[in-house]
Each structure stands twice: as C-alpha cells, then as structure tokens.
C-alpha positions in Angstrom: -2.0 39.6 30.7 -5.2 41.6 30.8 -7.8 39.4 32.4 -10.3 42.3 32.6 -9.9 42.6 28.7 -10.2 39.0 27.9 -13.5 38.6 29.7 -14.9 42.0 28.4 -14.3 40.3 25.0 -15.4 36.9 25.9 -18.9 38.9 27.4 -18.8 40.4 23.6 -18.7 37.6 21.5 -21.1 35.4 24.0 -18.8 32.9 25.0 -18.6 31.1 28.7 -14.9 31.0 28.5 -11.5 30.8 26.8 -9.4 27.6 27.4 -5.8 28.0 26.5 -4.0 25.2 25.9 -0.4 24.2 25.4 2.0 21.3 24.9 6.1 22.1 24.7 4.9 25.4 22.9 3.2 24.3 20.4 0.1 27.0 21.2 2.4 30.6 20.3 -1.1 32.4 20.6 -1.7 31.4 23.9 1.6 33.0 24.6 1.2 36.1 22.9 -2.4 36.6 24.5 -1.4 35.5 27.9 2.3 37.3 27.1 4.2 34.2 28.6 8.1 33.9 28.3 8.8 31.5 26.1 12.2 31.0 27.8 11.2 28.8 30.5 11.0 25.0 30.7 7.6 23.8 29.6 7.8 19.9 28.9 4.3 19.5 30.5 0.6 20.2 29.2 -1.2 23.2 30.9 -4.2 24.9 30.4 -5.6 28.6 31.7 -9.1 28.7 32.1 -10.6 32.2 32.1 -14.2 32.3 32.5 -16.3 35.3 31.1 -17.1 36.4 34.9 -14.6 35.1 37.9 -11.4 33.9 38.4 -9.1 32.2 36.4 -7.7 29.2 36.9 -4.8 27.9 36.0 -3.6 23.4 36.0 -0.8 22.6 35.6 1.4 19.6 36.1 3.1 19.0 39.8 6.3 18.6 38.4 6.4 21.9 36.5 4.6 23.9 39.2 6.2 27.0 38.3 4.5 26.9 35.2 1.7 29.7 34.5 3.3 31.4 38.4 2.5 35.1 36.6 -1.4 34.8 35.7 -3.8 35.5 38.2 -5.9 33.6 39.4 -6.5 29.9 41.2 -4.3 27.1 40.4 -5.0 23.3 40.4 -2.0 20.6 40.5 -2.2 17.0 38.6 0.1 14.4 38.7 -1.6 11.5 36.8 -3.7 12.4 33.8 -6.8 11.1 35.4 -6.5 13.8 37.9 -6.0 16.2 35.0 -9.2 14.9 33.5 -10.8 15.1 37.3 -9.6 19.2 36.9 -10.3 20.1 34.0 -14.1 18.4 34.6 -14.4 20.7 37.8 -13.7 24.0 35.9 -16.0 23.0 32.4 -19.7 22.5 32.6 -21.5 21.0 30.1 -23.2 23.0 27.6 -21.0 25.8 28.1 -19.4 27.5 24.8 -15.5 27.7 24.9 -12.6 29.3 22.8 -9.8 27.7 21.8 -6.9 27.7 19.3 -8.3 25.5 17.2 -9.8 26.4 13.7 -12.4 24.0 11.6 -11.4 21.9 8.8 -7.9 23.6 9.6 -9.4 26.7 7.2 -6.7 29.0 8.9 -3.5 26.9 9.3 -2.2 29.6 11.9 -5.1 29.4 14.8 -4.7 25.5 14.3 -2.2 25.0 17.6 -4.7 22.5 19.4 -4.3 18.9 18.6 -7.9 16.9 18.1 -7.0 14.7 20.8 -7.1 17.5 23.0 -10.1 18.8 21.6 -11.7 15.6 21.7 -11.1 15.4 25.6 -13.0 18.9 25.8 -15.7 18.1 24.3 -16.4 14.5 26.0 -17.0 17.0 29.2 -20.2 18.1 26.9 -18.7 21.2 26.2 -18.5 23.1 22.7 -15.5 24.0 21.4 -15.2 26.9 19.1 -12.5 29.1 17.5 -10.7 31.8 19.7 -9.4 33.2 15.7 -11.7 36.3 16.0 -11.0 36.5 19.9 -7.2 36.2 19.9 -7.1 39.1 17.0 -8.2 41.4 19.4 -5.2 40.7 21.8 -2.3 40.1 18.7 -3.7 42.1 15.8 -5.1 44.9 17.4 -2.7 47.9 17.7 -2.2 51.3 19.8 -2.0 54.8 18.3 1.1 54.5 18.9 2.3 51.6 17.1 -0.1 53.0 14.6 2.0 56.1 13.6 5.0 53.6 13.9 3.6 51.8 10.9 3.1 55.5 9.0 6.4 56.5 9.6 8.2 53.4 8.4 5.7 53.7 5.4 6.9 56.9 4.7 10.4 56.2 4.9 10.6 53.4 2.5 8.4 54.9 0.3 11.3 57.6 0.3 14.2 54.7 -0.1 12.4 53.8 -2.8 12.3 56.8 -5.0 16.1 57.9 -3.9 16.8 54.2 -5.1 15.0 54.5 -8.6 16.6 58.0 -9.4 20.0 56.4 -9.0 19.2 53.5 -11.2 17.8 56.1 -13.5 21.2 57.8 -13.5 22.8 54.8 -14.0 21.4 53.2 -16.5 21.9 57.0 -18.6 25.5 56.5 -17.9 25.5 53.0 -19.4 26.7 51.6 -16.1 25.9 47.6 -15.7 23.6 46.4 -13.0 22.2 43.5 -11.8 19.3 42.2 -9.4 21.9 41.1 -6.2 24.1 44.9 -6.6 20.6 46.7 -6.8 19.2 44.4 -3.6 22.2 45.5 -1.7 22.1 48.8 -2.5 18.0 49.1 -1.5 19.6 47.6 2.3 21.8 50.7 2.5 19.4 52.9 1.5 16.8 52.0 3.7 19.1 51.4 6.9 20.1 55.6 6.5 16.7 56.1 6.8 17.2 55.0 10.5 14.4 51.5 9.3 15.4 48.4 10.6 15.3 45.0 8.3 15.0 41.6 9.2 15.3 40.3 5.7 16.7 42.0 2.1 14.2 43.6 -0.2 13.1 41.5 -3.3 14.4 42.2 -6.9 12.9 40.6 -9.4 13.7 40.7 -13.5 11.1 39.4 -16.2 10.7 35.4 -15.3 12.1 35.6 -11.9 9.1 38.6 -11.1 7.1 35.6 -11.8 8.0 33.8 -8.4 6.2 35.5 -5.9 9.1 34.5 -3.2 12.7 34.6 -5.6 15.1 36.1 -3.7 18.7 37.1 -5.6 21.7 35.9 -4.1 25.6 36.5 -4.4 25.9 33.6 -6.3 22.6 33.4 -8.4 21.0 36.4 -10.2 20.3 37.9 -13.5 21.4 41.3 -15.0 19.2 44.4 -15.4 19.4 45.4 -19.0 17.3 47.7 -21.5 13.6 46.6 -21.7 14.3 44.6 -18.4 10.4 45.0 -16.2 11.9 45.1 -12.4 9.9 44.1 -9.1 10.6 45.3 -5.9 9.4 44.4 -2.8 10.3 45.4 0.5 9.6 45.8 4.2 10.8 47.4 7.2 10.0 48.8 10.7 11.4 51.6 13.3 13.9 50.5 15.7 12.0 50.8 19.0 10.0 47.4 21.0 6.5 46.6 19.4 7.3 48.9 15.9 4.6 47.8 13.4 5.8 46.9 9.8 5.1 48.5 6.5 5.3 46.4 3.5 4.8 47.5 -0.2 5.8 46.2 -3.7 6.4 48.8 -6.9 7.2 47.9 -10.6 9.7 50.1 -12.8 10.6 49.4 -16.4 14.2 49.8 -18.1 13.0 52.0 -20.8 9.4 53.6 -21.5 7.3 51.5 -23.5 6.3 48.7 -21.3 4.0 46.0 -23.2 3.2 44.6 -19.8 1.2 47.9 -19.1 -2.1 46.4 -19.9 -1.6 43.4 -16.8 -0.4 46.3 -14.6 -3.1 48.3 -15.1 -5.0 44.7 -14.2 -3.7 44.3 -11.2 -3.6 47.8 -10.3 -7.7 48.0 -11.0 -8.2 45.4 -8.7 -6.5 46.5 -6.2 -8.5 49.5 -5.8 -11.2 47.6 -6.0 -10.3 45.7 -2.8 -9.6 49.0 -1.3 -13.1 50.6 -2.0 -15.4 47.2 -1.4 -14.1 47.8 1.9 -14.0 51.2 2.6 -17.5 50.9 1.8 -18.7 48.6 3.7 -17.2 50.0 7.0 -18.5 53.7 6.0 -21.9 51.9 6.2 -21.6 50.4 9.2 -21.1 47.0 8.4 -18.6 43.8 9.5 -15.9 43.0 6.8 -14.1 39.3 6.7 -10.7 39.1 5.1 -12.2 36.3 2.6 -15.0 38.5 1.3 -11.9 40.9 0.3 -10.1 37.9 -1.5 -12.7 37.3 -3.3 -13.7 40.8 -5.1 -9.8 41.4 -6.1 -9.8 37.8 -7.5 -12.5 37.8 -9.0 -11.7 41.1 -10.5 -8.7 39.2 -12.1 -10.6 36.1 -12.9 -12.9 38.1 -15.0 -10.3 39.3 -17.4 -9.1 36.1 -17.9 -5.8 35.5 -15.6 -7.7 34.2 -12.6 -5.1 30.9 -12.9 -2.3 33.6 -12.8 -3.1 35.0 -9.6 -1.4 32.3 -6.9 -1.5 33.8 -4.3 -3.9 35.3 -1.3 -4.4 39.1 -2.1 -3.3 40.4 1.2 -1.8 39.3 4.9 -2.1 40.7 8.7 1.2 42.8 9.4 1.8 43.8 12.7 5.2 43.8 14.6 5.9 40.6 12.6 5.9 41.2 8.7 3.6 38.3 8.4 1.3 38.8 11.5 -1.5 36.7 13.2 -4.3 38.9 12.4 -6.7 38.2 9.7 -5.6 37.6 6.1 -7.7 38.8 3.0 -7.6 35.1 1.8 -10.3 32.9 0.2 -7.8 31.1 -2.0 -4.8 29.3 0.1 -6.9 29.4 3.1 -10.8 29.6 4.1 -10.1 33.0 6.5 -13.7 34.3 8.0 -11.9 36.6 10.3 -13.5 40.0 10.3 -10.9 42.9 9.8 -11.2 44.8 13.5 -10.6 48.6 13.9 -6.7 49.2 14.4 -5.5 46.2 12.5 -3.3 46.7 9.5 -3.0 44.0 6.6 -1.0 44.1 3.0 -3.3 44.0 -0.4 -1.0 42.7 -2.9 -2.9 41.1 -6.2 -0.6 39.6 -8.5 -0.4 38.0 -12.2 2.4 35.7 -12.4 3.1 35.2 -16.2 5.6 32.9 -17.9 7.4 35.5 -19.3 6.9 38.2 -16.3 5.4 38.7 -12.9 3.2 41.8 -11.8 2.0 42.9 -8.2 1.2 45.7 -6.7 1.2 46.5 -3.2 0.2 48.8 -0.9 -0.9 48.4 3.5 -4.3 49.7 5.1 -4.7 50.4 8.5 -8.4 49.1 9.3 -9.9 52.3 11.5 -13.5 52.2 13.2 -15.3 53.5 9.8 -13.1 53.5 7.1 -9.6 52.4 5.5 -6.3 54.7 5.6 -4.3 53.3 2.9 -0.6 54.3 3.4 2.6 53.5 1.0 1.6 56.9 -0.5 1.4 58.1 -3.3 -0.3 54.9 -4.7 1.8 53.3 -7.9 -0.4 53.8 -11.0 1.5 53.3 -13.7 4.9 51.2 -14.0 7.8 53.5 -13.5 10.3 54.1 -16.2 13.8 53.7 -15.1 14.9 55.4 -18.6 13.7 58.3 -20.3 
C-alpha cells in the first residue's frame, strides 16, 4: 500500500481524506487499493482512514485485532459500536470532504461497495461523503510500462490466432469439410494456447441469430453448424502467463462465402467505431479531460442516427486490465451513468454492436489511454467482414 501515493492523489483531487470501509468483504476496492489478502478472517467492520497530510489510522474491532496489522499508521480498538462511533468522531471533522466507495444514485454499480447506513453514519459527523470512483482508478486501473507491453503483446498474438484460425476454416470449408460453432471454439483454444496466451474462459462463436446475443456461448451439447452464407462472430481474450499481465480483448466478423448483405450494418458499426476512436484522440491531443460516458454517447449516437439506436444493447466499451472486465472506467452512458475520466495508462475495449433479429454485428478493438493521445492496438483494424470462401 502506497500511502505516499494515495495522499499525493487525495492533495490532487482536493479532498481531506479517503475512508475505506469494509464489512465481510464486501468493499473489493478497498482491498485492491490497500492490497489486503483476502484470505484472512474478516467477520468485523473496519475502516482505514488516510488523511491528505499525516498518518493513517486504522479501527478496527478488538476481537479481530489482527485485522488491517500491515498498513501503516495508528490504530484505534472498539468493542461496542458506540465506541466505534466515539473513533470514528475523533478522526472526522466536520466539513471535511471524504472519499469513499460509494457512487450516487448507484450510477456505477461497481464503486457501489458502501451500504447507506454506513454512509449515513459519516455524514451525521457533518462530514461530506463523495465518490473515491476517479480516485481508486488511479490505484486499480492505472498501469506500468510494463504491464503496458504485456497488453501489446497478447494483442498481437491473438490477433495472429485469429488469422491462422480463419485460413484453416478457409481451407476447410474449400474441401467441403463440415463445421460447426462448438469444433471451431475449441479449435480457437488450441490455437491460442500455442501462442504461449493464457485463457480464463473460451472464445465466443457466434452464427446468424445466435451473433445476436451479445453473451451466447456454444457448448458440447448446444450449437449450430457453420454452413455457406453462414455470417460468424468471434470474440476472444487472453493475457501472458506472468503475475499482473494485462488483457487484450477484440471481436472480428468473417462470412462463409463473399457477398455478405449484412455489409451495410458492418460498415455501421465499424464507422462508429472510429468515431469513438477519433472524438477521443482529439480531445486528449488538445489538452482536455475525457469521461467514458461522453465516449458512449458519440458511438451511440452515431448508431442512433442511422436508425438502429434500439439495436445497440449494450455499453460501447469496458476497463480491461489484469481482469478482462476491469474496475477502471467504462465508455458507458447507456447501462450505467459512468463520469469517470479515462486517465493516462488505462486501457478499455470499444465494441459498438447492432444486434438484429436475423444477425448480430460488433466490432471490437482495445486503446491504451496515453498522456496525449490514444494507441489503438488489435491491429490491423477490421474494415470489412472477412470472407471465409473465395
């Protein structure tokens, strides 16, 4: 835990402190910021108090005294909750400004891990509570060089899987061999594990209808066949094999044949995806802060104004880091109300998708957020669906 670091930030964003909170851990930010095992017995509520200048202090419950043992700092004991009220009154002041995991009106589900009761005892100290969502991003979004190139280098390799994977369908499919979404699925695994990538979960493959379920998944016991004329989604995501390897995530469209009539919602999709991709490249060339929901909203809008905005059900992009899903900001005005900023060494998906009756669409590709501009990686960029046959 980098107490130094958290109060440089908390001095940046104007804030007298940052309470962390927890309950049986229910607050997994606090424990990624703080970078507490989650191993140990925690049945009792704690909090960690670090003020912007000072010491921290930790209070926690006398029959759990081990509890919060690696932070630095002071620590206060409470056995009955009126003596936790009598601690935590010592360490707040009224009028002071305090972080904690709590977002309002729930807008981002994720940095909701403080319950309002809790909240509601903070604040009766005349304190005001505000969100730590842009505060904890610096401490479980942000990422080093290193796992920086990590993320490159899984990009590249899949991106490699990929096209090894569509030449041998191509061959295939010339042969008049039979395939189907669950053999293809398992046959992307392979491929990607020789790459030296490591999966958590299978690669999507999707035919016609079932594209049009953002989440369908094939199985041994339910999928459909890949025949001529078939349009074929894959999605997929991997990392290296080594501690704190950041994902790469991406999403490509082929076609079983050459004349695809579902060209003209590709090229859609694919338009406004580059139109995500240069609203925001722009606006950090010029200087200026970029929130994932201002993203959200020129892709979908993008969409919306050709007529499919009620076919796009879905946010546009989400935070990757060494999860695939990670806790940084989302490009999301849709599911969720996200007014994160993107930071500098962040990473995120941007994914648009129309989800037709008939057939399902998206396009995906990652950028890594840099001080003054956008690296897009998952190169080269999909621009037109790929034919599997010639």
């Amino acid at each position: 835990m980098e107490l130094k670091r958290i109060q440089q930030a908390l001095r940046a964003e104007k804030l007298d402190g940052w309470l962390f909170f927890d309950f049986r851990k229910s607050n997994p930010v606090a424990y990624r910021v703080l970078s507490l095992s989650r191993d140990e017995m925690y049945t009792r509520r704690w909090f960690y108090y670090v003020p912007r200048e000072g010491l921290a202090t930790a209070v926690v419950s006398a029959v759990e005294p081990h509890v919060l043992r690696t932070l630095p700092g002071n620590r206060l004991f409470f056995r009955s909750w009126q003596e936790l009220h009598t601690q935590l009154r010592s360490l707040l002041k009224p009028e002071q400004c305090v972080a904690m995991e709590y977002s309002p009106l729930n807008a981002i589900p994720s940095m909701s891990c403080v319950d309002a009761g809790t909240l509601e005892l903070i604040s009766s100290f005349g304190v005001d509570v505000v969100s730590s969502a842009n505060l904890a991003q610096r401490f479980v979004a942000q990422l080093t060089a290193e796992q920086l190139e990590s993320h490159r280098t899984a990009g590249r390799l899949l991106i490699a899987a990929k096209d090894q994977l569509f030449s041998e369908l191509s061959n295939d499919l010339r042969q008049g061999l039979s395939l189907d979404e669950y053999r293809v699925q398992r046959r992307f695994v392979e491929l990607i594990k020789k790459t030296g990538l490591q999966l958590d979960e299978s690669p999507l493959v999707a035919v016609n209808r079932n594209a049009s379920n953002p989440h369908y998944v094939p199985t041994a016991t339910s999928h459909s066949p890949i025949q001529r004329g078939d349009l074929v989604l894959f999605d997929f995501w991997a990392h290296l094999p080594q501690p704190n390897a950041i994902f790469a995530d991406y999403t490509w469209m082929a076609f079983v044949g050459t004349q695809a009539e579902q060209r003209s919602v590709f090229e859609l999709v694919r338009s406004a995806r580059d139109a995500g991709i240069a609203f925001t490249r722009e606006r950090l060339q010029a200087g200026e802060r970029v929130q994932g929901r201002q993203v959200d909203d020129v892709v979908r809008s993008f969409i919306a104004g050709a007529g499919y905005g009620g076919y796009f059900i879905h946010r546009t992009g989400h935070s990757i880091d060494t999860a695939e899903h990670g806790d940084g900001a989302n490009l999301d005005n849709f599911e969720t109300h996200d007014t994160r900023l993107l930071l500098p060494d962040t990473c995120c998906s941007i994914e648009p998708g129309i989800y037709l009756p008939e057939f399902g669409i998206r396009s995906e590709v990652n950028l890594l957020l840099l001080s003054h501009d956008v690296e897009v990686t998952g190169v080269p960029v999909q621009q037109a669906i790929v034919p599997l046959l010639s």
